[in-house]
C-alpha angles and dihedrals in degrees: 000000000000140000124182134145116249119248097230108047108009101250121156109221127186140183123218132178111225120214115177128213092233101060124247125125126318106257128192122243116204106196120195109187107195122214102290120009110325121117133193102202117195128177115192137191120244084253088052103041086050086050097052095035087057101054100044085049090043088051102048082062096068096042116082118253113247 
């Protein structure tokens, strides 16, 4: 869905939709690669993914643009 490296730290972060073979729901995968080999894998729920999404949205709002 997206991929791009952070600004401040370097991590490359990337964002997957995961469809499994079996069947069940589509879940998002947020991916943060760290400078060198080290991953942080999350999957999220669509109710989770809109939560989250929400507040970092939300947030952004209140911070000044650079």
């Amino acid at each position: 869905l997206d991929k791009f490296i952070c600004p401040l730290g370097g991590q490359e972060v990337e964002l997957l939709q995961v469809d499994y073979e079996a069947g069940g729901m589509p879940l998002l995968r947020l991916r943060i690669r760290e400078r060198g080999a080290r991953f942080t894998i999350f999957d999220f729920d669509p109710g989770t993914a809109e939560r989250w999404g929400r507040v970092m949205f939300d947030w952004s709002r209140t911070q000044e643009k650079s």
